[in-house]
MARFIRO-430656 format. One record per residue (C-alpha): residue in three letters; x, y, z negated. Coordinates in Angstrom, 1 decimal, padded with zeros to 4 digits. Layout:
<residu:ALA&u:X&v:Y&w:Z>
...
This chain:
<residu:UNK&u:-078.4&v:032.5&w:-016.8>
<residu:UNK&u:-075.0&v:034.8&w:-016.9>
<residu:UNK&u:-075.2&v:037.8&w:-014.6>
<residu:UNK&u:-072.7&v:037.4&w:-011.8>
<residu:UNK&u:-070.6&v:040.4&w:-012.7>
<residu:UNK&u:-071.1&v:041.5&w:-016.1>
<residu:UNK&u:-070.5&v:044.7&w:-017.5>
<residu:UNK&u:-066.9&v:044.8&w:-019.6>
<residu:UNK&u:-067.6&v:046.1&w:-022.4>
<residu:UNK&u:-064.5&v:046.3&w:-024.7>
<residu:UNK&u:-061.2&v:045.9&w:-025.2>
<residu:UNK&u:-059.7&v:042.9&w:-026.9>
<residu:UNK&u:-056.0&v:043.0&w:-027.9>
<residu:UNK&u:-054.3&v:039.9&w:-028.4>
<residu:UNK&u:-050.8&v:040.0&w:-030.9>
<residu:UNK&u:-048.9&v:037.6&w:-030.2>
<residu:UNK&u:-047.6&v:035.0&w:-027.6>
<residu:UNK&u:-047.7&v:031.8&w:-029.4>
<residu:UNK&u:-050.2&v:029.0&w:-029.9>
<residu:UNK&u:-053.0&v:030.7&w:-031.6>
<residu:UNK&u:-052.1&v:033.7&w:-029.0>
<residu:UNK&u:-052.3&v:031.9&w:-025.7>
<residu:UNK&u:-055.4&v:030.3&w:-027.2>
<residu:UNK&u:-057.1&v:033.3&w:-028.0>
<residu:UNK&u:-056.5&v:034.8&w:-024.5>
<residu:UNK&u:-057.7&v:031.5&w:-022.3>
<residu:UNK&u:-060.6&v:031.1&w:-024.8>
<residu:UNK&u:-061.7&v:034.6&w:-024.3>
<residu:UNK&u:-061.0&v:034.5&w:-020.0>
<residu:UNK&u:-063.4&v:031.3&w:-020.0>
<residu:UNK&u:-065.5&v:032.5&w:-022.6>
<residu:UNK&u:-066.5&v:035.8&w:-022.1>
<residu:UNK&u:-066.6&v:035.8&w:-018.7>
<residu:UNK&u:-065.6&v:039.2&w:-017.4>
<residu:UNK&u:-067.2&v:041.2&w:-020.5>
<residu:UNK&u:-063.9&v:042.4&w:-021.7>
<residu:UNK&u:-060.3&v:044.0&w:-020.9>
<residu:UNK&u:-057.4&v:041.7&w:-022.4>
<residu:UNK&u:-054.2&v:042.6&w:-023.5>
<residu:UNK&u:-051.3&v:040.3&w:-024.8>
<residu:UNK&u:-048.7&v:041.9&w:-027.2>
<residu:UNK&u:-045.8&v:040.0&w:-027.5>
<residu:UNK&u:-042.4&v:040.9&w:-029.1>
<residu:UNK&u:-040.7&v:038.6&w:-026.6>
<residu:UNK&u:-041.2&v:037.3&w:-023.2>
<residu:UNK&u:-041.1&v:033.7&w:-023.2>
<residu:UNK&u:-043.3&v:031.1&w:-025.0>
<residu:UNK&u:-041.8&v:028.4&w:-025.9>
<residu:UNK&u:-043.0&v:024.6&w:-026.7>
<residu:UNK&u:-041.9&v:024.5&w:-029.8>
<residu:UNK&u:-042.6&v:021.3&w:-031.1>
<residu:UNK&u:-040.6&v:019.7&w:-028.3>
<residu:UNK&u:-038.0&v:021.3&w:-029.5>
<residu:UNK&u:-037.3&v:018.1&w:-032.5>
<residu:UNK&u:-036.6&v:016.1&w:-029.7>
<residu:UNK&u:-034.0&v:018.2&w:-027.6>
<residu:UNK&u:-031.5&v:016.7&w:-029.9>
<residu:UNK&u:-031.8&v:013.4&w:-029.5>
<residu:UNK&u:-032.3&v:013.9&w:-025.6>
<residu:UNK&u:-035.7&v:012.7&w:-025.8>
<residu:UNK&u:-037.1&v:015.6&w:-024.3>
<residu:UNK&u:-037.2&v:019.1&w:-024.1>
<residu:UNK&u:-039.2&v:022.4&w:-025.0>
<residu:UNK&u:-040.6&v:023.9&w:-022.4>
<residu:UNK&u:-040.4&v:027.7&w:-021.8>
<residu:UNK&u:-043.4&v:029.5&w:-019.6>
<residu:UNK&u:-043.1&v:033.4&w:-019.0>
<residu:UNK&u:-045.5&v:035.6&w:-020.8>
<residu:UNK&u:-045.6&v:038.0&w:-018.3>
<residu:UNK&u:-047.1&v:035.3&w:-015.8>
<residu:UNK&u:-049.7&v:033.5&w:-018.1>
<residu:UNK&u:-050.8&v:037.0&w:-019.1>
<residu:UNK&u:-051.3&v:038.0&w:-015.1>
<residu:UNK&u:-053.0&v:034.8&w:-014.3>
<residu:UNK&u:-055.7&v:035.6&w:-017.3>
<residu:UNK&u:-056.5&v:038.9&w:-015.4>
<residu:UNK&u:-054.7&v:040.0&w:-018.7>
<residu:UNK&u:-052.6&v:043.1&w:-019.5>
<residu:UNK&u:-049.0&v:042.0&w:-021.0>
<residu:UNK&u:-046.9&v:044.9&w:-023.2>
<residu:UNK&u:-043.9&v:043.9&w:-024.8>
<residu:UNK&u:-043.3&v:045.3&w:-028.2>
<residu:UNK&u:-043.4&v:043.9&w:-031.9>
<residu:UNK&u:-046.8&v:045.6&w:-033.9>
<residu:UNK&u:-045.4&v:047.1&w:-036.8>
<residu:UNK&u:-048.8&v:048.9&w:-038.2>
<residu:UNK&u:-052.4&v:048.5&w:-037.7>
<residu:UNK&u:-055.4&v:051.3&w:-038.6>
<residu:UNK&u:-058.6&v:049.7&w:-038.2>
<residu:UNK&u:-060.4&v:052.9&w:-038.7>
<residu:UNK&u:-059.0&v:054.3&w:-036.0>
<residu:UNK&u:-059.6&v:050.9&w:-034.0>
<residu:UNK&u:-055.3&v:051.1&w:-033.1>
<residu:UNK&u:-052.4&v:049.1&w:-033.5>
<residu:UNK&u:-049.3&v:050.8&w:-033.0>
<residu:UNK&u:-045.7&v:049.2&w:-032.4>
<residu:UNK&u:-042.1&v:049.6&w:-033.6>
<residu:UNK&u:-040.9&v:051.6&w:-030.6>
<residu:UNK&u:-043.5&v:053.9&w:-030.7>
<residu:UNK&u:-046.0&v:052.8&w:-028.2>
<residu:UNK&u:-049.9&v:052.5&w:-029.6>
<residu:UNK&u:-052.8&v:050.6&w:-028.2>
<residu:UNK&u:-056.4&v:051.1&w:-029.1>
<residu:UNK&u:-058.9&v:048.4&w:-029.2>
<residu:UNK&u:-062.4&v:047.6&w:-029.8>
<residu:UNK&u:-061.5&v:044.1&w:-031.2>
<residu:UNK&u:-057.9&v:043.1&w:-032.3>
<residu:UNK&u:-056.9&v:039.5&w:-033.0>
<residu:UNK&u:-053.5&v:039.1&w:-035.1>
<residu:UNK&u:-051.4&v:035.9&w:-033.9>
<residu:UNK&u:-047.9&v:037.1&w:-034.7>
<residu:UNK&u:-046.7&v:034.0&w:-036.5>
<residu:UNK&u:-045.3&v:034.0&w:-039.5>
<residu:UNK&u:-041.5&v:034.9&w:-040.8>
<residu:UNK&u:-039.1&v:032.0&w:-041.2>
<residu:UNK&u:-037.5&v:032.0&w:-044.1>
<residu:UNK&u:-033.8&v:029.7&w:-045.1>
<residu:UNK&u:-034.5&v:027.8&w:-047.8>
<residu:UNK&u:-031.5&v:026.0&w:-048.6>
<residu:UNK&u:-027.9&v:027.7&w:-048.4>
<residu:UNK&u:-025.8&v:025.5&w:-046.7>
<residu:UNK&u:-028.3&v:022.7&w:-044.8>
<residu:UNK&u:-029.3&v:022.4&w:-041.1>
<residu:UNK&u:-032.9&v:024.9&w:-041.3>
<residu:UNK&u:-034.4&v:023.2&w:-038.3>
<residu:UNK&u:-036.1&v:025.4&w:-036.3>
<residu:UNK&u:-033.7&v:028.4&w:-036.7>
<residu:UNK&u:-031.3&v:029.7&w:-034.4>
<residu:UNK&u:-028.5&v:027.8&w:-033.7>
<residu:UNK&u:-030.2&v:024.5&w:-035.3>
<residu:UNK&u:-030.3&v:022.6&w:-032.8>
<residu:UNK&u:-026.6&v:022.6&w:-032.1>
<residu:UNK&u:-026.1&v:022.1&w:-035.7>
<residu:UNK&u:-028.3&v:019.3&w:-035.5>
<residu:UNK&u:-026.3&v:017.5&w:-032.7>
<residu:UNK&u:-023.0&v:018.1&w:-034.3>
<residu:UNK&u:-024.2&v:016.1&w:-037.2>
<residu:UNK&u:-025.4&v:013.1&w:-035.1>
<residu:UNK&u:-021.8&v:013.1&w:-033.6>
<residu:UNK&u:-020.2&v:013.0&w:-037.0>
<residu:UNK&u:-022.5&v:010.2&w:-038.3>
<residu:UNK&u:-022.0&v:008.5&w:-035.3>
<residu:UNK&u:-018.2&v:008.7&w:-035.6>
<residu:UNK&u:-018.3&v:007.8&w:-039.2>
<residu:UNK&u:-016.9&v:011.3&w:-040.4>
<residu:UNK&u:-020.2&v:011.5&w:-042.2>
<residu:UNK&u:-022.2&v:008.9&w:-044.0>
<residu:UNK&u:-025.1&v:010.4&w:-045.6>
<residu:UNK&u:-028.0&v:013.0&w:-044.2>
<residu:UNK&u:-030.8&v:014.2&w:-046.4>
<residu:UNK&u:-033.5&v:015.2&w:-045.2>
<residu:UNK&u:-035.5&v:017.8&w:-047.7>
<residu:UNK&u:-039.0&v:019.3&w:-047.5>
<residu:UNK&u:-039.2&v:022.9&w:-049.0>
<residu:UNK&u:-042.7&v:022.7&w:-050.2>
<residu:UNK&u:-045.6&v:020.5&w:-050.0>
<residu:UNK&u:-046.9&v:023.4&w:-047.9>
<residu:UNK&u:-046.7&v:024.0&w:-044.2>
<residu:UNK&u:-046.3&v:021.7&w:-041.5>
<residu:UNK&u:-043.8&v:018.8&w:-042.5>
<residu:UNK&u:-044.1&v:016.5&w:-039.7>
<residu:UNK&u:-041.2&v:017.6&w:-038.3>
<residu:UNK&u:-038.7&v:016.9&w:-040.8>
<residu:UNK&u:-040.3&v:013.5&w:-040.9>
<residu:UNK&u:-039.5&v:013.1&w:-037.2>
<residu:UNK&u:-036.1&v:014.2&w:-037.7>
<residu:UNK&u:-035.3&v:011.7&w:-039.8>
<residu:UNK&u:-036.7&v:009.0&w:-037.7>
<residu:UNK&u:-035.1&v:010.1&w:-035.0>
<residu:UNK&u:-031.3&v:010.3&w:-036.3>
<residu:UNK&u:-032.0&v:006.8&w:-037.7>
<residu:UNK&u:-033.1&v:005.5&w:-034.4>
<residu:UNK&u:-030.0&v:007.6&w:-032.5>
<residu:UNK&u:-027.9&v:005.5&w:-035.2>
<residu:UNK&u:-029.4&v:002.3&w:-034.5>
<residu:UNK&u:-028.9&v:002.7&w:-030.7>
<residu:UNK&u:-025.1&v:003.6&w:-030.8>
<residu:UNK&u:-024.6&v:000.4&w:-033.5>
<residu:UNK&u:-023.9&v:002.9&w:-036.4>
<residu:UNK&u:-024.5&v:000.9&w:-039.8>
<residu:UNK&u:-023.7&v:001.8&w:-043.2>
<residu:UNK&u:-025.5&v:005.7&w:-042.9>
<residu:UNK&u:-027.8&v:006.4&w:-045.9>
<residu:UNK&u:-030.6&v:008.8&w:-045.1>
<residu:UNK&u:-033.3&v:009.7&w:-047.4>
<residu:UNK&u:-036.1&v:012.0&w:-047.1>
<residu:UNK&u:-037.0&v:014.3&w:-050.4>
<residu:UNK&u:-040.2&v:015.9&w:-050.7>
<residu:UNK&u:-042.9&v:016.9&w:-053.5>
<residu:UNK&u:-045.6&v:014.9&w:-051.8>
<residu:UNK&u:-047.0&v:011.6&w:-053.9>
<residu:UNK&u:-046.8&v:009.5&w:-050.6>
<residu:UNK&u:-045.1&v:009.7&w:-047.0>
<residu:UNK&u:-047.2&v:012.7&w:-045.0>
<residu:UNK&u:-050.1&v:012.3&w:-047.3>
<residu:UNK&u:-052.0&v:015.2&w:-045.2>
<residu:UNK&u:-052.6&v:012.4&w:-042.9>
<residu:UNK&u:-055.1&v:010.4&w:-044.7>
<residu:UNK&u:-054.5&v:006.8&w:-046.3>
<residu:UNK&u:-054.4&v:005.1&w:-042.9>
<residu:UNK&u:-051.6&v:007.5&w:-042.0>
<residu:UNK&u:-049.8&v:007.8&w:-044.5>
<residu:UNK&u:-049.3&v:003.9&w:-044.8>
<residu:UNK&u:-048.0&v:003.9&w:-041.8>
<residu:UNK&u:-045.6&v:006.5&w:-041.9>
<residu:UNK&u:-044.3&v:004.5&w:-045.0>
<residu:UNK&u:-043.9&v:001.4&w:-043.0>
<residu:UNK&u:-041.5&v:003.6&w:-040.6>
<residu:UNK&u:-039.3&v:004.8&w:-043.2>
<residu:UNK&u:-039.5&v:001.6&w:-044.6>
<residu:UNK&u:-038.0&v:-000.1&w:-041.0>
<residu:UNK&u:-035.4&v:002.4&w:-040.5>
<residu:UNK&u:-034.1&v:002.0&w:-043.9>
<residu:UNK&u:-035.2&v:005.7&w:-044.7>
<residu:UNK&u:-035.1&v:005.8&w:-048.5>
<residu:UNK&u:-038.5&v:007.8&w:-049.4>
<residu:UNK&u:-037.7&v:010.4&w:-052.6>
<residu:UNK&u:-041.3&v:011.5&w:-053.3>
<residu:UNK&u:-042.7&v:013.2&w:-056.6>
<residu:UNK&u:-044.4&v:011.4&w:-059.4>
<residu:UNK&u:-046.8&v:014.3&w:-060.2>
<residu:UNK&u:-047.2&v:015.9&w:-056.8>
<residu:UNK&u:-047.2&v:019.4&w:-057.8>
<residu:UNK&u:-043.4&v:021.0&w:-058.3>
<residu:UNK&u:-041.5&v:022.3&w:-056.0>
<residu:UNK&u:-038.4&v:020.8&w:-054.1>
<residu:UNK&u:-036.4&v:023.5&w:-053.9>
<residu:UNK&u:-036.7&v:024.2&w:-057.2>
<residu:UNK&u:-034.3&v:021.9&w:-057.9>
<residu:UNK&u:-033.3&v:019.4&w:-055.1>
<residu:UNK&u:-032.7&v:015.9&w:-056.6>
<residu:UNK&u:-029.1&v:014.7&w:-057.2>
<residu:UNK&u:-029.7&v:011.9&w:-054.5>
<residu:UNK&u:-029.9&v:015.0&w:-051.7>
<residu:UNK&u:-027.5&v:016.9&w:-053.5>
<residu:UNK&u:-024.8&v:014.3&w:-053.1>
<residu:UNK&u:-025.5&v:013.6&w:-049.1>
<residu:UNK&u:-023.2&v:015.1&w:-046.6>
<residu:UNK&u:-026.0&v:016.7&w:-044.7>
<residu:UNK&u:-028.9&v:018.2&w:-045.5>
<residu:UNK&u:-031.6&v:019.1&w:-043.3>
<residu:UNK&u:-034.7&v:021.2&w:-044.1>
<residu:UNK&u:-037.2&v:022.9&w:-042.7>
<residu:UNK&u:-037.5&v:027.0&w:-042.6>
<residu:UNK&u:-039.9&v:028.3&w:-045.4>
<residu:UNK&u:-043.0&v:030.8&w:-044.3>
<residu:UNK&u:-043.9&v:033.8&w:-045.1>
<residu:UNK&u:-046.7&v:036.4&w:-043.6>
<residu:UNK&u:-046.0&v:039.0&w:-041.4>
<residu:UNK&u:-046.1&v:042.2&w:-043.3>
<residu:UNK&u:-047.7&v:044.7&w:-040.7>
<residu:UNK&u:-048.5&v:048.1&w:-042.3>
<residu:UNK&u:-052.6&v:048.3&w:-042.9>
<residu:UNK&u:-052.8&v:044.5&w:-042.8>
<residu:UNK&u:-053.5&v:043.1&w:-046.6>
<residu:UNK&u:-051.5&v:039.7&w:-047.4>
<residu:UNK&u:-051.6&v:037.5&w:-050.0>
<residu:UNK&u:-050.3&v:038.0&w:-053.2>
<residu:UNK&u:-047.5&v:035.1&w:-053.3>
<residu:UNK&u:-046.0&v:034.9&w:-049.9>
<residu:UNK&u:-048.4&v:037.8&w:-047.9>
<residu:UNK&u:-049.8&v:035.7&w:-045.6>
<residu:UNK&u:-053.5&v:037.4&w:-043.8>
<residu:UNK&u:-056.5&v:036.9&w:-045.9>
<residu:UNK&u:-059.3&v:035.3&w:-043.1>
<residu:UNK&u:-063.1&v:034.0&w:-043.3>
<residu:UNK&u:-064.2&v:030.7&w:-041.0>
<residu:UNK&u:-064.5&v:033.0&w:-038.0>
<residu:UNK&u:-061.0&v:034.8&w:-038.5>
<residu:UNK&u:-062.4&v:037.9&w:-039.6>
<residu:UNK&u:-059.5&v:039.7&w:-041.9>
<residu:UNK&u:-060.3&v:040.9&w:-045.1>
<residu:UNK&u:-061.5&v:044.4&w:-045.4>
<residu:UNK&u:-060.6&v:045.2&w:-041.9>
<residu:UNK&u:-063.8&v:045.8&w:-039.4>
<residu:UNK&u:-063.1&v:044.5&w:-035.8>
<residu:UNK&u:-060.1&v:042.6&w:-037.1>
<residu:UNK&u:-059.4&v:039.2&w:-036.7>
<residu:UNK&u:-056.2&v:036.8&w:-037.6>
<residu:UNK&u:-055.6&v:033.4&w:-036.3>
<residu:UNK&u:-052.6&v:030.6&w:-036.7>
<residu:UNK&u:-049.0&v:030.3&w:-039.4>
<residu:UNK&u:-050.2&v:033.9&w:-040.0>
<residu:UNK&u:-053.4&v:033.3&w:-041.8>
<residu:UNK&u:-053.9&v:031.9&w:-045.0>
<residu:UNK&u:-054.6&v:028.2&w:-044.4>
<residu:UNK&u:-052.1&v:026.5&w:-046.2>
<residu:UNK&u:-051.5&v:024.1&w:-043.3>
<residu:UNK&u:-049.1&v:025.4&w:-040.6>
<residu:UNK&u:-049.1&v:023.6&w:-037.1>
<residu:UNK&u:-050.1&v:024.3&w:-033.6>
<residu:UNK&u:-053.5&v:022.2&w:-033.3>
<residu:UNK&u:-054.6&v:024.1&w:-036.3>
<residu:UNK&u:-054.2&v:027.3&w:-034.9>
<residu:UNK&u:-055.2&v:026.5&w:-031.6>
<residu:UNK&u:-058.9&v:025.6&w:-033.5>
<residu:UNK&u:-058.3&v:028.7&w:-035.4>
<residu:UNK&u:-058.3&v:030.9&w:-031.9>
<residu:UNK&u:-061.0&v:029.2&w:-030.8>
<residu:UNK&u:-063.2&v:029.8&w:-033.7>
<residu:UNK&u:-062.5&v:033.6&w:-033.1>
<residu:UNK&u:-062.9&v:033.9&w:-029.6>
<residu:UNK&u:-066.3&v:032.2&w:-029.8>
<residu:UNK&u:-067.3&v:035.1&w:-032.1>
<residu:UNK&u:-065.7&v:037.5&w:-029.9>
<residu:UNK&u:-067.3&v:036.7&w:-027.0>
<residu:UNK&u:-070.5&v:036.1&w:-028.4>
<residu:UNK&u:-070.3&v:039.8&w:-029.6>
<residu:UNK&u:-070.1&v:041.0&w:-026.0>
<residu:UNK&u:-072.9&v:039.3&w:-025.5>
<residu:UNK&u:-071.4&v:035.7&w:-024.1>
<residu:UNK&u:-074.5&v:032.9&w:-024.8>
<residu:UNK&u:-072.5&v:031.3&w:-027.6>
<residu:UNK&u:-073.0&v:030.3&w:-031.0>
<residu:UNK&u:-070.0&v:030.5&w:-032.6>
<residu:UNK&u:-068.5&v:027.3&w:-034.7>
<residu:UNK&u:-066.6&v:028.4&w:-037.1>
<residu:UNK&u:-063.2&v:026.9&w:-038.0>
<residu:UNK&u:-063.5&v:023.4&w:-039.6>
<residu:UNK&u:-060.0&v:021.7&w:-039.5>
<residu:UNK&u:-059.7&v:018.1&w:-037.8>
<residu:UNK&u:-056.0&v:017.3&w:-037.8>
<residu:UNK&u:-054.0&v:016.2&w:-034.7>
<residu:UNK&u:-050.8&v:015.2&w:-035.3>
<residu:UNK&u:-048.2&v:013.1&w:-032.9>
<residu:UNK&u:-045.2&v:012.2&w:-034.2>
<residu:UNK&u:-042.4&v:011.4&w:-032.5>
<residu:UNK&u:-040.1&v:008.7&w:-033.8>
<residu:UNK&u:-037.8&v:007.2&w:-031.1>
<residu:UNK&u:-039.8&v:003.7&w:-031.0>
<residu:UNK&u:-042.5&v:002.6&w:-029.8>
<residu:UNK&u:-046.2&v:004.7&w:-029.6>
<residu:UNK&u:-049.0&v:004.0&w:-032.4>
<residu:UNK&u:-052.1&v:005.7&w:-032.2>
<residu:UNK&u:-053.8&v:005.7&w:-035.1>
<residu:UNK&u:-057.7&v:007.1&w:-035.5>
<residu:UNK&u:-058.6&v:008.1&w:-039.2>
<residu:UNK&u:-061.9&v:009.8&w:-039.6>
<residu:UNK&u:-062.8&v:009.5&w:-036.0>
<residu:UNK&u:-066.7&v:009.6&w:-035.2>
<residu:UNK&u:-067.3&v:006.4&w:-033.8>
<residu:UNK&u:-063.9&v:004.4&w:-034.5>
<residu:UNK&u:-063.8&v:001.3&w:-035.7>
<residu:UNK&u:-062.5&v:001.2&w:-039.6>
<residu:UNK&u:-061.4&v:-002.2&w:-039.3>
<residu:UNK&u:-059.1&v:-001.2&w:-036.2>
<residu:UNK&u:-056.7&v:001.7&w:-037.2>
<residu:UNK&u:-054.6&v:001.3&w:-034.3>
<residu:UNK&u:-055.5&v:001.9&w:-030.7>
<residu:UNK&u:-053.8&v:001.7&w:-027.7>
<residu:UNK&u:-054.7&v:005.0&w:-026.0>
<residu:UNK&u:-054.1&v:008.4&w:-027.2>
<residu:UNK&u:-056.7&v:010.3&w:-029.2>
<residu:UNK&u:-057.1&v:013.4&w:-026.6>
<residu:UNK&u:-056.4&v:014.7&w:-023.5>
<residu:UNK&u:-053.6&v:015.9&w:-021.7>
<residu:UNK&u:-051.5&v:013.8&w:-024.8>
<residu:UNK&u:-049.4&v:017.0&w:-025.7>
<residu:UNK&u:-048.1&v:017.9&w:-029.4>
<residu:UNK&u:-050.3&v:020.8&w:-029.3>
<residu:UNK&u:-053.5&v:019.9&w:-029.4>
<residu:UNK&u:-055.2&v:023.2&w:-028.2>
<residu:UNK&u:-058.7&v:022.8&w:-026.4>
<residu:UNK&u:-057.7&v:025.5&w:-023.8>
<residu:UNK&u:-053.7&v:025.6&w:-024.0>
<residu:UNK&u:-052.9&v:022.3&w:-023.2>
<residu:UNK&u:-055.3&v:021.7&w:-020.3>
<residu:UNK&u:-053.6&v:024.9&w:-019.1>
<residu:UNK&u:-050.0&v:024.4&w:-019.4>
<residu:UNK&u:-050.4&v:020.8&w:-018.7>
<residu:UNK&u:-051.8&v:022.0&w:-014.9>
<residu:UNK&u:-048.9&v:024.1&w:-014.3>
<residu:UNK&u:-046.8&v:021.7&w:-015.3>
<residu:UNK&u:-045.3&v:018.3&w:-013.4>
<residu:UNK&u:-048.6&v:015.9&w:-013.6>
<residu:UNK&u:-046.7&v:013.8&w:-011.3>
<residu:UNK&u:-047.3&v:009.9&w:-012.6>
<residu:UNK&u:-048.8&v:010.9&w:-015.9>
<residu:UNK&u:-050.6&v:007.8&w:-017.3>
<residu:UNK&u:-050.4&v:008.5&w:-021.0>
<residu:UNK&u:-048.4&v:009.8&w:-023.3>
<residu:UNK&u:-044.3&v:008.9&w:-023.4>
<residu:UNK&u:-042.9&v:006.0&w:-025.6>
<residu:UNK&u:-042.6&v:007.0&w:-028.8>
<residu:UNK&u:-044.7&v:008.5&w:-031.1>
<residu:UNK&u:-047.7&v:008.2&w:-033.9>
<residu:UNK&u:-051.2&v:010.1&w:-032.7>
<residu:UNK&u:-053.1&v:011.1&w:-035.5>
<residu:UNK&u:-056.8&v:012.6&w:-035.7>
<residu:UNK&u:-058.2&v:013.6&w:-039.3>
<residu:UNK&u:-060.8&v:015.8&w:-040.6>
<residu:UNK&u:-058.9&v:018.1&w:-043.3>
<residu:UNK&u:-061.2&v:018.2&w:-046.5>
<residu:UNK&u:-060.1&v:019.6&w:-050.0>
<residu:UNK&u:-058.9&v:016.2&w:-050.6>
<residu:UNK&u:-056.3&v:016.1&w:-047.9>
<residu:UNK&u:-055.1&v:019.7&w:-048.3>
<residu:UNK&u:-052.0&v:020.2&w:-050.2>
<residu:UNK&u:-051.4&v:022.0&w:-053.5>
């Protein structure tokens, strides 16, 4: 039985206000149950809903924006704006670019990664001033000053879902306002349409591209890169969009990788090297980037967090299942593949995989931001989108 007021015990500081950030922190308040002191870091006030941004436009929705400030005080959580430029485990203390330093007894790192342009002259989704790019180029297809958009994955790496939705997206938008005659391909290194998602998946992400006369540009051998040399068929469009290219965050007395300096972590996000150091989410070095995966990557760490302070928990350690829902203007599919329980011969079902139905699949975050949130005649997810569910195995990783 837990002790009604337990003693706290240490003092967690959290880096970062995104998804892996937020997760971290709500993991830990339920979790640990009073044992520790929580602080959130952030270099910016405001999370945003990122993945709602694809759809902002197209008008299908928009990206919500919570204050950080707020969700910090309603965890019973310290909040300090500032960007962590160095960190010295020995000394248990992370200090920041203006100056300030914090110590800690545990530190999780959640800054994100750095967002990279890949390709001079296209739309880099998901930079500043992209989404007005985005919607100038729907006007000018729409108007017939443009007849061609490309739409090109940087790697086989990352999180490519969203160029994917983009694409379906601006070929629905043209179909809606009667535009014909608008070629749009999709280039990318990948063997198959979004081949992370499994066979089931996969197949039907072809069949979309396939009904919005998407042409699909994939790569016989699976293993080069696009941007290496885009193909002539992208080349020749007169759009391209792409998505931004990731790097790690480079914070003094934090090792990286070798290629592109992202954090070296075990299965319980415990950094190489560095005692009472942990890293989570697009800042770790799991080759897949996306919101669901870092939410499972919090919660991995603040499971062996808490159960350090002595929480009654034995900690699972991180062991990917994808979630995916992509948006594509139509109608929903929900696809199960590699679902306990599912039925192999019934791909499709008519109800979405998890609950509340939110793009970020985070076992704490989305209950949370769903509550504060309008609820109001929630019945199911909107019209749509594909909802995906999939173990990751060595198979279904890329590279």
């Amino acid at each position: 039985m837990t002790e009604a007021n337990p003693p706290r015990t240490g003092r967690v500081v959290i880096v970062g206000g995104g998804v892996a950030g937020l997760e971290a922190l709500l993991a830990l308040r339920a979790l640990a149950n009073g044992r520790v002191d929580l602080t959130l870091v952030s270099g910016n006030e405001l999370f945003v809903d990122r993945p709602m941004t694809v759809a902002e436009p197209f008008g299908l929705g928009s990206a919500a924006r919570h204050s950080l400030p707020e969700l910090a005080g309603e965890c019973g959580a310290e909040f300090v704006r500032g960007a962590v430029a160095a960190v010295d485990a020995a000394e248990h203390r992370v200090s920041c670019d203006d100056g300030l330093a914090l110590s800690f007894d545990t530190l999780i790192l959640a800054p994100g990664a750095r967002a990279t342009t890949p390709l001079p002259g296209a739309i880099t989704f998901g930079v500043e001033g992209s989404g007005e790019a985005m919607r100038e180029m729907l006007t000018r297809l729409r108007e017939g000053e443009a007849r061609s958009a490309a739409f090109v994955a940087p790697s086989m790496t990352g999180w490519l879902l969203p160029l994917y939705e983009l694409a379906l997206m601006t070929s629905r938008d043209l179909a809606r306002n009667h535009v014909d005659g608008v070629h749009l391909s999709l280039v990318t290194s990948e063997t198959r349409p979004l081949a992370v998602f499994g066979d089931e998946g996969s197949e039907a992400v072809a069949r979309l591209l396939e009904e919005a006369g998407i042409e699909f540009i994939g790569a016989a051998g699976g293993t080069q890169e696009v941007m290496v040399g885009v193909s002539g068929e992208a080349r020749a469009g007169d759009y391209l969009v792409t998505l931004p290219v990731l790097r790690g965050p480079e914070i003094v007395g934090v090792p990286g990788t070798e290629d592109q300096n992202f954090i070296p972590v075990d299965e319980y996000g415990r950094v190489e090297g560095l005692a009472d150091v942990h890293a989570a989410g697009d800042a770790v070095n799991f080759p897949v980037k996306q919101g669901g995966l870092a939410a499972q990557q919090a919660d991995s760490v603040a499971e062996y967090v808490a159960a350090r302070y002595g929480a009654s928990i034995d900690p699972t350690p991180f062991r990917p299942s994808l979630r995916g829902m992509l948006f594509t203007g139509e109608d929903p599919l929900y696809m199960r593949s590699g679902v306990a329980g599912a039925d192999p011969d019934v791909p499709d079902a008519w109800y979405p995989l998890w609950w509340p139905p939110t793009k970020v699949a985070g076992r704490y975050l989305a209950p949370y931001l769903f509550e504060r949130g309008d609820g109001d005649g929630v019945g199911g997810p909107p019209a749509g989108f594909i909802d995906v569910d999939i173990p990751l195995a060595a198979i279904t990783l890329p590279g």
